[in-house]
N, C-alpha and C positions, 0 to 999 in steps of 0.2 A: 647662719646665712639664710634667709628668704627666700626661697621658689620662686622659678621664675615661671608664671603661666604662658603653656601654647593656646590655651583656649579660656578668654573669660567673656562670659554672659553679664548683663548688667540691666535688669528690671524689664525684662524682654515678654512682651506681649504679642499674642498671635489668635489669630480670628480663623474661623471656617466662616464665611457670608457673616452675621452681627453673635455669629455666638462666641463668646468669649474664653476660648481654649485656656491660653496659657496666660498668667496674672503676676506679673512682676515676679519672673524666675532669675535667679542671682546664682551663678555655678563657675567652679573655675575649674580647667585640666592643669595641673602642674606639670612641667617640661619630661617627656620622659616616663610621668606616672600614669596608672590606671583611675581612673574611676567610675564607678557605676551607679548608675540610676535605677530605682527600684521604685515598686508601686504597683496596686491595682490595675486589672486592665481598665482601658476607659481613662486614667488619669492624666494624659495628656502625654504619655515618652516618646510615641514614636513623633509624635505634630513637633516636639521639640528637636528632633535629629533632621527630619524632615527641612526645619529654619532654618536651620545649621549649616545647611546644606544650600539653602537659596530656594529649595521648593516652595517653600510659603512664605511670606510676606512678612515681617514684623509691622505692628503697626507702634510702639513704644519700644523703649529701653535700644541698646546697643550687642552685637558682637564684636569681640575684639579678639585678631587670630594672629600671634605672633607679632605681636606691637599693634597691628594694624583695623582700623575699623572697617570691616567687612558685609558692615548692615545691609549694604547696598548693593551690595554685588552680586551678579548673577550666576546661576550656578555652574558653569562652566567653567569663568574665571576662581572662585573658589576650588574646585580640584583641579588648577592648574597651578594654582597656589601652595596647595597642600594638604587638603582636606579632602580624606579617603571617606567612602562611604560604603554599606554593607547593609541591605535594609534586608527588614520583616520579609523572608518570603524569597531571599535571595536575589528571585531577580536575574539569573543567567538569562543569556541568549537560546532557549531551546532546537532552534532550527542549527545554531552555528555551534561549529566543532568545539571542543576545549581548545586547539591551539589556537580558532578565530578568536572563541571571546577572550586568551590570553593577551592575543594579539591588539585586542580594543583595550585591556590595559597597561600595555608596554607605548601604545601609543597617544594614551592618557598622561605619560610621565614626559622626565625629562631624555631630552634627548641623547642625553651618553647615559642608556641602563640595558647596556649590551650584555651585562653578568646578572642580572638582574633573573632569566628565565632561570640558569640555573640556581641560582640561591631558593626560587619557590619549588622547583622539584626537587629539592634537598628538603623543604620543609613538608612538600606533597608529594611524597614518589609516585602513587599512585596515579598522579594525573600526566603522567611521563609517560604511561602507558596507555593511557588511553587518549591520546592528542586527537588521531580521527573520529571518535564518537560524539555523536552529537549531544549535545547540553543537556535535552529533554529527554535522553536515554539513563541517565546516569541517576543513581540512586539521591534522595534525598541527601544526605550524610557527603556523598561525592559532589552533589552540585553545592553545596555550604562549603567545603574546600576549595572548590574551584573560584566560587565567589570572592571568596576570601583572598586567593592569589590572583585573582585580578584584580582587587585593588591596592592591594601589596605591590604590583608588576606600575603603578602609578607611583612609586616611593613618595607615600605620604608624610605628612610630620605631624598627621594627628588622623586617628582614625576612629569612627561611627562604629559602633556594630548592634545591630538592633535585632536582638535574641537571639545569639549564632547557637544558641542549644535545643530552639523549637522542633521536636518531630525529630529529633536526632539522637541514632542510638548511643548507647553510652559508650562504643570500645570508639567513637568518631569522638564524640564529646571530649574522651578524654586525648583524643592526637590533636583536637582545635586548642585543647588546652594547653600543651606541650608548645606547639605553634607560638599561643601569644605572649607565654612564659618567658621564649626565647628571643623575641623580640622585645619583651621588655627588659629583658637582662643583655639585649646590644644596646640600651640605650638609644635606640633611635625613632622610636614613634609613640606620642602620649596615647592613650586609649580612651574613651568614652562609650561604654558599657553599658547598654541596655539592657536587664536580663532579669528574669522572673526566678529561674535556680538559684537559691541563695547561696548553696554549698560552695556552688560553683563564681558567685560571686565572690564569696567571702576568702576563697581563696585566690584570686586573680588579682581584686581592688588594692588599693592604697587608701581611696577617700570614698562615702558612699553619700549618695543624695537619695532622698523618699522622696516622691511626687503623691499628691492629693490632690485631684479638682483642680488641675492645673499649675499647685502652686508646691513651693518646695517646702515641706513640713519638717524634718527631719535630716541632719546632715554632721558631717566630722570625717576622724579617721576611720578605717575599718574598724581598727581594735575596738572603738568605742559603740560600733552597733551591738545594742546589748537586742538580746532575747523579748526582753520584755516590749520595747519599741520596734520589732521586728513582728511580733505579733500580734501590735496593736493597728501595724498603717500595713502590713503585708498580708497577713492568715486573712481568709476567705470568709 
């Protein structure tokens, strides 16, 4: 039986002012599954989550998210839609508590996700405890959790994550792991995986896409990224 896609890309072009980022990139999310995007810095991942999302503009090709063509749409109505997002850098609210910026994404979602906070301190106890500290007090490692269950607290059906292992020690790395492990095994949100750790891809993906200069060189299941194509468009 054929996969059904939450997220397919179709020849999708993207500009900073006339320079020409992204060059007829073609990527699907299968309903449910992982997959990650891989590649040099510079080769154009995050400009393409960034699309995805509505921050940039396509000037060519389509998005289509859950049947529906979404090229156009701003980015608001896209995560209201369904499309979680987690960028480079995180991106918490510094000045605001953990339970304010939880609260900006419970109020991102739909409106009956009243069990929703506790499902993410079951997956994040740690931020249970720490509701009144402010965002920009919290360790690296703690503010990539938090991020994470705030867009989790928007019950996505497909979610962004653009390098949730940057600057993150490894006993974090590996509870972010365990996190999306479990969520992939409820079945309920496709992933699209930016991420430069390959271990760590290699273990999370389903399907892996290389990017080069924009375009997508290299692509299949996991199992099929062999070594040698790993070390030709990934090794430094």
């Amino acid at each position: 039986m054929a996969e059904t896609d939450s997220l397919q890309i179709e020849g999708l072009n993207v500009y900073y002012g006339e320079s020409h980022i992204l060059r007829d990139v073609a990527l699907r999310v299968p309903q449910c599954k992982t997959a990650c995007l891989m590649g040099r810095n510079g080769a154009g991942k995050t400009t393409l989550l960034k699309s995805l999302i509505g921050l940039l503009p396509a000037r060519g090709g389509r998005i289509v998210f859950q049947g529906q063509d979404v090229t156009s749409w701003p980015p608001d109505q896209r995560a209201r839609s369904g499309i979680g997002y987690v960028p480079q850098g995180r991106e918490i609210l510094p000045q605001l508590t953990v339970q304010e910026n939880l609260t900006l994404g419970l109020m991102a979602g739909p409106r009956q996700n009243g069990g929703m906070l506790d499902e993410v301190f079951h997956l994040f106890p740690v931020l249970k405890t720490m509701l009144k500290r402010r965002g920009g007090d919290l360790s690296g490692g703690q503010q990539q959790q938090l991020a994470l269950a705030r867009a989790l607290l928007a019950q996505p059906k497909v979610l962004l994550l653009d390098e949730p292992t940057e600057g993150i020690q490894p006993s974090i790395i590996d509870e972010i792991e365990d996190v999306l492990v479990r969520i992939k095994e409820q079945k309920a949100v496709s992933i699209l995986l930016v991420e430069q750790y390959l271990e760590f891809a290699l273990r999370l993906a389903d399907y892996f896409y290389i990017m080069e200069k924009g375009s997508i060189v290299a692509q299949g299941p996991i199992g099929e990224l062999s070594a040698e194509v790993a070390q030709r468009h990934l090794e430094i």
